[in-house]
N, C-alpha and C positions, 0 to 999 in steps of 0.2 A: 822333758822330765817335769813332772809337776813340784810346787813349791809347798805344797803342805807336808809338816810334819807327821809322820807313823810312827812315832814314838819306838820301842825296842824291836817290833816286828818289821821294820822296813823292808817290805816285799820288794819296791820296786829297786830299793837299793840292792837287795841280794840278787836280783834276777840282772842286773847290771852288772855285776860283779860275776857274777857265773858266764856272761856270754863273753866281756871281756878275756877273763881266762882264759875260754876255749877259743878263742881267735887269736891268742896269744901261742897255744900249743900249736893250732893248728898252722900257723904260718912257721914257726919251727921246722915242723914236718916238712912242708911243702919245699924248704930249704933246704932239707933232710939234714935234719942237725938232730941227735938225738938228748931229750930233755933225761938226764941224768939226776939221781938223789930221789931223797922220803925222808919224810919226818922221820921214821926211827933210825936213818943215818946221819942226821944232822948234828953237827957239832956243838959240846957243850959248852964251846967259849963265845966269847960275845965280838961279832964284829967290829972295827973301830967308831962307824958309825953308830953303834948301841953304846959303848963305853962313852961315846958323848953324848947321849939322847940320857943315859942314866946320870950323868956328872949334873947335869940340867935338871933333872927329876927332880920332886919333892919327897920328902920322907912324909911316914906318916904322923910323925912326932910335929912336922910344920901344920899339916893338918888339923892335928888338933887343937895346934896354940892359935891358929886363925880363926877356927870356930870358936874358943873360947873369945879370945878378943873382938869379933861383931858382937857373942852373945852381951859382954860388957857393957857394948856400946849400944845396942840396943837397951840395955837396961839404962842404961846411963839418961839416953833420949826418951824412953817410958817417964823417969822420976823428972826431967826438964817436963814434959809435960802436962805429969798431973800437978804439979805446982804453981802451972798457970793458969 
C-alpha cells in the first residue's frame, strides 16, 4: 500500500475496504452461515461499546472553547512578538 496521502478521495483505501468485505461475506457463505440484518433493521440503541466510545467523545461546546483558547494564545504570541 502506498504511503502517500489522497486526502478525502482515497481510492485505494475504499478499494481495500470493498475486497476486504467481500472476503469476509464470502468466507461466511462458504461456511454456510447466512449473514442476517440491513441498515433499515438495525437498532435504535447504541451498543455498550458506543455508549463508551460516546462517554469519551467531545462535545461540540469543548470544541469551541479549544479553538477559542489557541486563538488567544496565538494572539497572545503575535503581541510578545511585535514588541520585540
Amino acid at each position: 500500500m502506498a504511503s502517500r496521502n489522497q486526502g478525502e478521495g482515497d481510492y485505494e483505501s475504499a478499494r481495500e475496504y470493498n475486497r476486504e468485505t467481500r472476503r469476509f461475506v464470502e468466507q461466511k457463505r462458504k461456511q454456510g452461515k447466512e449473514i442476517k440484518g440491513s441498515a433499515a433493521e438495525a437498532s435504535g440503541e447504541l451498543q455498550p461499546e458506543e455508549r463508551e466510545a460516546l462517554r469519551h467523545a467531545r462535545s461540540g461546546a469543548q470544541d469551541e472553547r479549544d479553538a477559542r483558547v489557541f486563538r488567544d494564545k496565538l494572539k497572545e504570541e503575535d503581541a510578545g512578538k511585535a514588541k520585540s
